[in-house]
DRENKOL-103837 format. One record per residue (C-alpha): residue in three letters; chain; x, y, z. Coordinates in nm, 2 decimals, padded with zeros to 4 digits, always signed. Example, Ala and Ser with C-alpha at 12.3 -4.5 7.8 and 13.67 -1.06 7.14 Angstrom:
<atoms>
   type   mol        x        y        z
    ALA     A   +01.23   -00.45   +00.78
    SER     A   +01.37   -00.11   +00.71
</atoms>
This chain:
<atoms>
   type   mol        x        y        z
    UNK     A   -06.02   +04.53   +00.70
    UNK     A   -05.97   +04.18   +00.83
    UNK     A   -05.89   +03.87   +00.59
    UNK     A   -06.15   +03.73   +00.59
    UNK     A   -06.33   +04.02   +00.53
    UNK     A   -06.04   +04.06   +00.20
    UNK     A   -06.16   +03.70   +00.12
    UNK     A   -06.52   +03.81   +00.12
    UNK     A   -06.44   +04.08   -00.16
    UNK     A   -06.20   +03.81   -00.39
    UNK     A   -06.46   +03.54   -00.34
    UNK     A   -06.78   +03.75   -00.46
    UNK     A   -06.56   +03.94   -00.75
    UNK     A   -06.43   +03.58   -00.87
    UNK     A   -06.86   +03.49   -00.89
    UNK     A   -06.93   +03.79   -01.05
    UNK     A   -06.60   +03.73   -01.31
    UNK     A   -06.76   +03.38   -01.33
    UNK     A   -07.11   +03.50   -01.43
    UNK     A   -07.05   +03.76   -01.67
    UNK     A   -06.80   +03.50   -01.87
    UNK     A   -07.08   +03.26   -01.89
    UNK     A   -07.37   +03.53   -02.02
    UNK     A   -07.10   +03.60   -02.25
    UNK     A   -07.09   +03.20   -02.36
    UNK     A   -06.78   +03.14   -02.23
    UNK     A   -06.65   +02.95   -01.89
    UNK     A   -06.46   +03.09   -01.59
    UNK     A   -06.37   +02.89   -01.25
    UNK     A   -06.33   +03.11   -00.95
    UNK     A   -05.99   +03.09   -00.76
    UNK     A   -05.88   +03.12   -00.44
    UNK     A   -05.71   +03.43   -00.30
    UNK     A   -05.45   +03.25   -00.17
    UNK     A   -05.39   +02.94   -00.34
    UNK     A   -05.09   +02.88   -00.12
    UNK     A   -05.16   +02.92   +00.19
    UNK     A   -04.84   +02.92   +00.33
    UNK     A   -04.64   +03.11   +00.09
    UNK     A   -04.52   +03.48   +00.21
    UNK     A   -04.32   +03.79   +00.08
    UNK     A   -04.01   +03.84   +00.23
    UNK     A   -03.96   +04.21   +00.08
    UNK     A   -03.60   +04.29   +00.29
    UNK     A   -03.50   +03.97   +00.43
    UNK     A   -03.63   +03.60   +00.57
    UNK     A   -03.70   +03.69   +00.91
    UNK     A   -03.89   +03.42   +01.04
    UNK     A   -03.62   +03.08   +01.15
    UNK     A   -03.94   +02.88   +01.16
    UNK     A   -04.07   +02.96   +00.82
    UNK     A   -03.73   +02.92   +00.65
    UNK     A   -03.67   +02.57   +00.83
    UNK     A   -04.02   +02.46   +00.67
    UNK     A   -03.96   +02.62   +00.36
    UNK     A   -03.65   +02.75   +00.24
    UNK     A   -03.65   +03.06   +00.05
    UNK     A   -03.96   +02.90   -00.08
    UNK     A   -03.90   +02.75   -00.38
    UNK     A   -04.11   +02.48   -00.31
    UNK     A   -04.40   +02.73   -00.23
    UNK     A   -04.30   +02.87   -00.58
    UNK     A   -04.35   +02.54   -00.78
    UNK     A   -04.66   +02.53   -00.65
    UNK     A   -04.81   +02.89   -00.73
    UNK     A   -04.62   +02.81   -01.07
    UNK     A   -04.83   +02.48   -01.11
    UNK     A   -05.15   +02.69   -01.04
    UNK     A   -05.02   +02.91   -01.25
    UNK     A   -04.97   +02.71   -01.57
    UNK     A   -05.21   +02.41   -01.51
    UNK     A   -05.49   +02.61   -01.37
    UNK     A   -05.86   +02.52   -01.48
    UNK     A   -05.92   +02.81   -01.65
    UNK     A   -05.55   +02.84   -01.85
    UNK     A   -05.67   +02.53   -01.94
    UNK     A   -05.97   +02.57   -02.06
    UNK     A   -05.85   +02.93   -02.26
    UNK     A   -05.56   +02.74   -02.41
    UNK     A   -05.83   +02.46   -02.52
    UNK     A   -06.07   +02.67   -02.70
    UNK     A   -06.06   +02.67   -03.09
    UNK     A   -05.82   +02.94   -03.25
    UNK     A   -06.13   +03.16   -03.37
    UNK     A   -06.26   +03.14   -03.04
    UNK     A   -05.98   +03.21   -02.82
    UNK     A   -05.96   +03.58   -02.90
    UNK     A   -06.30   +03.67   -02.81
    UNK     A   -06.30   +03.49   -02.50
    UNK     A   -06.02   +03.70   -02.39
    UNK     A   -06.16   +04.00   -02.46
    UNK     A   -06.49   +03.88   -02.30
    UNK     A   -06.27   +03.88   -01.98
    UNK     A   -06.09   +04.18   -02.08
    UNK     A   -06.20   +04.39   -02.30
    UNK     A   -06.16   +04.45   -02.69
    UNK     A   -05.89   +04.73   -02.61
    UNK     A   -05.66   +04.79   -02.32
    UNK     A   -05.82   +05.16   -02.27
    UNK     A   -06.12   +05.37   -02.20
    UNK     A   -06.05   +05.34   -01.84
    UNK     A   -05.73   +05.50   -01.68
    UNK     A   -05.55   +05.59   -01.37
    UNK     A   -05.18   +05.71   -01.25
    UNK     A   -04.96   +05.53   -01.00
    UNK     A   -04.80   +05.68   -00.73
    UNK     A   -04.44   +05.67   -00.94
    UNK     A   -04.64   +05.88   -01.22
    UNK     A   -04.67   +05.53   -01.44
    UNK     A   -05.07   +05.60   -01.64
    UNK     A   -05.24   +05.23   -01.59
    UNK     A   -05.51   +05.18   -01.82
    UNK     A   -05.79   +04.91   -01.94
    UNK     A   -06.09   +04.85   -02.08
    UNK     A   -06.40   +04.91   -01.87
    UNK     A   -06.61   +04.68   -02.11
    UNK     A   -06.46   +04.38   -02.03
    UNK     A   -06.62   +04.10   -01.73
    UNK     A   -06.29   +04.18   -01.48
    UNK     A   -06.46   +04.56   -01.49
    UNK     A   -06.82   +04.43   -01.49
    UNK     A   -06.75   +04.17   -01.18
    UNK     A   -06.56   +04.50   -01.04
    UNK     A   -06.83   +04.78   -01.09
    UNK     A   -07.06   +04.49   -00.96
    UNK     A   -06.90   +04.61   -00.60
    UNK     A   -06.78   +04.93   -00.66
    UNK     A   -07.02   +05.12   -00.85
    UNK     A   -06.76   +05.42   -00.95
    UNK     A   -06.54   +05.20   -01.13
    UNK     A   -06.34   +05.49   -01.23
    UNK     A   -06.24   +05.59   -00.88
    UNK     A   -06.19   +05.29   -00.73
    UNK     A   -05.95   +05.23   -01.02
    UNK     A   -05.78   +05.52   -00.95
    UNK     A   -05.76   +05.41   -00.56
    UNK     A   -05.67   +05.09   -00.60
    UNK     A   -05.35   +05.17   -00.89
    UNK     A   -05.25   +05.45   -00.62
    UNK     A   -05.25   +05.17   -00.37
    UNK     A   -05.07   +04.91   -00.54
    UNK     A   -04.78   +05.12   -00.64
    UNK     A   -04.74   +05.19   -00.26
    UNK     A   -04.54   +04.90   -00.17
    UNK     A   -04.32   +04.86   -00.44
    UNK     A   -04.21   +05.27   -00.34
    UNK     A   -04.19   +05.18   +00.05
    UNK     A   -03.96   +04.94   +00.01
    UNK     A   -03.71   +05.15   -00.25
    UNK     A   -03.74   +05.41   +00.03
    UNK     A   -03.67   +05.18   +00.31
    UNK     A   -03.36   +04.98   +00.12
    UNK     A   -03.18   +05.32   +00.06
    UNK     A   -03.20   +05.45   +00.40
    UNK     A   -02.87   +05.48   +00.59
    UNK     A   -03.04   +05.31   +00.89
    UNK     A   -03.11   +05.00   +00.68
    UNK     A   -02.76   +04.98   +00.50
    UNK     A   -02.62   +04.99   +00.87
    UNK     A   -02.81   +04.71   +00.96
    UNK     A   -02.77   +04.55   +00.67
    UNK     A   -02.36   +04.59   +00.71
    UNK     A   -02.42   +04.38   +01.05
    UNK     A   -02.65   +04.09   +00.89
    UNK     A   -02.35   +04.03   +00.63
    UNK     A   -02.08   +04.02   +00.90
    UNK     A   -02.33   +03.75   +01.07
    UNK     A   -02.37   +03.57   +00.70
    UNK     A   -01.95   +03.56   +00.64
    UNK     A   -01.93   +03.40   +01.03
    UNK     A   -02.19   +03.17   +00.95
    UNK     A   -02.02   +03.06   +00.59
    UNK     A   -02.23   +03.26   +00.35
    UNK     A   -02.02   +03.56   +00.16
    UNK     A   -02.35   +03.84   +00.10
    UNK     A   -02.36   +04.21   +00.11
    UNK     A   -02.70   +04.18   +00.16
    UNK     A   -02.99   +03.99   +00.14
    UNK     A   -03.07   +04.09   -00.19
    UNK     A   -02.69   +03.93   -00.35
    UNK     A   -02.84   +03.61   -00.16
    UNK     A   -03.16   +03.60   -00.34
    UNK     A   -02.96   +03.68   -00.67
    UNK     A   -02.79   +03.36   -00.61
    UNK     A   -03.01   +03.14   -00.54
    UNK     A   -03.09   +02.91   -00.87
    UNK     A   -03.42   +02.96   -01.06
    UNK     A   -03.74   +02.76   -00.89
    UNK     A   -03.74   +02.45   -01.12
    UNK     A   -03.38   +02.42   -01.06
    UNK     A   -03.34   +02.42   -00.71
    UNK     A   -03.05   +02.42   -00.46
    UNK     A   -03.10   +02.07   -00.26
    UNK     A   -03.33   +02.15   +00.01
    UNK     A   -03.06   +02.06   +00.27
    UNK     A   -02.84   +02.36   +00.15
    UNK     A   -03.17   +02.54   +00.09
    UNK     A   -03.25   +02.55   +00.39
    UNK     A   -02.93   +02.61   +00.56
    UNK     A   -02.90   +02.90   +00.43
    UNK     A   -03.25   +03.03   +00.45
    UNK     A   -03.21   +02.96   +00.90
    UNK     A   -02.87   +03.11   +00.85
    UNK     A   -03.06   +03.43   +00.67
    UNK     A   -03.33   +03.46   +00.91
    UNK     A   -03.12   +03.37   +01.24
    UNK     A   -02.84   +03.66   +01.11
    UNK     A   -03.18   +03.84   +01.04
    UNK     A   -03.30   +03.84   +01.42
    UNK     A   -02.92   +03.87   +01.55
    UNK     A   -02.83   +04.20   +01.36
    UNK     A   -03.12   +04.38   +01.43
    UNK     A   -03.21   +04.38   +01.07
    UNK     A   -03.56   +04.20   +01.07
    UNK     A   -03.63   +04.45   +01.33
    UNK     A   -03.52   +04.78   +01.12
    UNK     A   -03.65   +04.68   +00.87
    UNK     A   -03.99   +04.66   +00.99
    UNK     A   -03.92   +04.96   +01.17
    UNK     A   -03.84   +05.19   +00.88
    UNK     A   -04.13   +05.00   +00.66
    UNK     A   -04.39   +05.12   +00.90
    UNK     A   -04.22   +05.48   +00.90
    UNK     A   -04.27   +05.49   +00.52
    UNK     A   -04.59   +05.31   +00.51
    UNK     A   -04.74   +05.59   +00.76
    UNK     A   -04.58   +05.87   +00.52
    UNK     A   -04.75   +05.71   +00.21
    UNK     A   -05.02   +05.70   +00.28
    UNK     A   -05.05   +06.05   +00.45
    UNK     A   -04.90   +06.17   +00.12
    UNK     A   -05.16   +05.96   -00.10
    UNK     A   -05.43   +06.03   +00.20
    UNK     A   -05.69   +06.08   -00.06
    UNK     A   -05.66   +05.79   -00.27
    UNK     A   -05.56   +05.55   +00.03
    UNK     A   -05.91   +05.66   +00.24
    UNK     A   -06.11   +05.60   -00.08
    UNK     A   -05.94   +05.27   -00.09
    UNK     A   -06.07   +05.13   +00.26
    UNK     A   -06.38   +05.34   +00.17
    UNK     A   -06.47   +05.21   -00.12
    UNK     A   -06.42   +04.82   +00.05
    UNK     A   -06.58   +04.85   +00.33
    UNK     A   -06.90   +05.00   +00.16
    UNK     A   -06.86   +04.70   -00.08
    UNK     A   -06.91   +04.45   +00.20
    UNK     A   -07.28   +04.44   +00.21
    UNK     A   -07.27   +04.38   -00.14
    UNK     A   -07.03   +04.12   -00.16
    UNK     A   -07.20   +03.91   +00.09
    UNK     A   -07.55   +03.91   -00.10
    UNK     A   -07.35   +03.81   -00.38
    UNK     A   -07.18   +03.44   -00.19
    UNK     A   -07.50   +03.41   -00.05
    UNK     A   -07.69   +03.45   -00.34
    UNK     A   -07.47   +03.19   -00.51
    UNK     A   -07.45   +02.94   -00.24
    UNK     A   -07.86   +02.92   -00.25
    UNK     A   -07.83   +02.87   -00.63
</atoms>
């Protein structure tokens, strides 16, 4: 699936979302996909000198999704209703009760919500057996979070990671690993001056590409990735499956809207 094709799908969900709120007497504003364009997940290490030198670790990029976040149209607009009115608006976009609808994630965690509320309307909208594409998509967000447990504890990756550290020291920064340099880095609102923000982000990166850590890392993450998803086969095919069929669907739905 191509993004804009995963734009296609967010884009006619967020209408769908949009419509059911307002038959339900209540307002919703669709959102982008990516509100920040330019923000990225660095899940091992910053391995891009380019990025960092623009950026940081990001905590400008993090302001910004925390701006969206907080000041939002729609937080807005829940946080201005009356008290007595509040409550049934969020179960208008949720549901009364968090169950009825359930799946398990690849770590064995159950997920459940309601299937009454508009998120599962604008959802069943595009994939008709909410229920299984529930159970897809849980299996399929859990995956990550397990590759990259899988791929931080193999020996390869500590080796690496042993190498990027001895760059780090050389360079002035005293880490074990990348994840001791995110730990100290201060919290978003609070940030390091973006001189020494930035230092040390190019240092990261550049000891990133020198070490041969950026490139084990994506090594080993594609190694996992493929074994995932051959061990979750079912539930990853019904994934894509269950997208691509939705397509069609989604497409009627912009267009639909756009000659509104």
């Amino acid at each position: 699936m191509t993004e804009p094709e995963a734009d296609l799908l967010h884009t006619a969900e967020q209408i769908l979302l949009r419509d059911c709120m307002r038959d339900r007497g209540f307002v919703y504003e669709p959102v982008p996909r990516q509100p920040v364009p330019d923000a990225r997940d660095f899940p091992y290490v910053v391995d891009d000198p380019e990025w960092a030198r623009r950026h940081g670790y990001g905590s400008d990029l993090d302001r910004k999704r925390e701006e969206i976040s907080t000041e939002g149209v729609n937080e807005r607009y829940f946080r201005s209703l009356p008290q007595e009115r509040r409550a049934p608006a969020i179960a208008a976009a949720n549901g009364s009760r968090p169950d009825g609808l359930s799946a398990r994630a690849s770590d064995g965690l159950k997920i459940s919500r309601s299937p009454d509320g508009c998120q599962s309307q604008a959802e069943r909208g595009l994939y008709p057996d909410l229920a299984a594409w529930f159970q897809a998509r849980v299996t399929v967000d859990s995956l990550p979070p397990l590759r990259g447990g899988q791929v931080i504890a193999d020996g390869e990756f500590r080796g690496a990671t042993r190498k990027w550290s001895v760059c780090m020291n050389a360079a002035g920064y005293a880490f074990q690993d990348p994840a001791a340099a995110r730990a100290a880095l201060p919290p978003p609102d609070r940030p390091f001056p973006r001189e020494r923000e930035v230092a040390m982000a190019v240092a990261e990166a550049g000891c990133a590409r020198s070490s041969g850590l950026a490139e084990t890392a994506a090594r080993l993450d594609r190694k996992y990735d493929t074994e995932l998803r051959e061990k979750y086969g079912h539930d990853v095919t019904a994934w894509l499956r269950f997208r691509l069929d939705a397509l069609p669907r989604a497409r009627a739905v912009v267009e639909a809207d756009a000659e509104r």
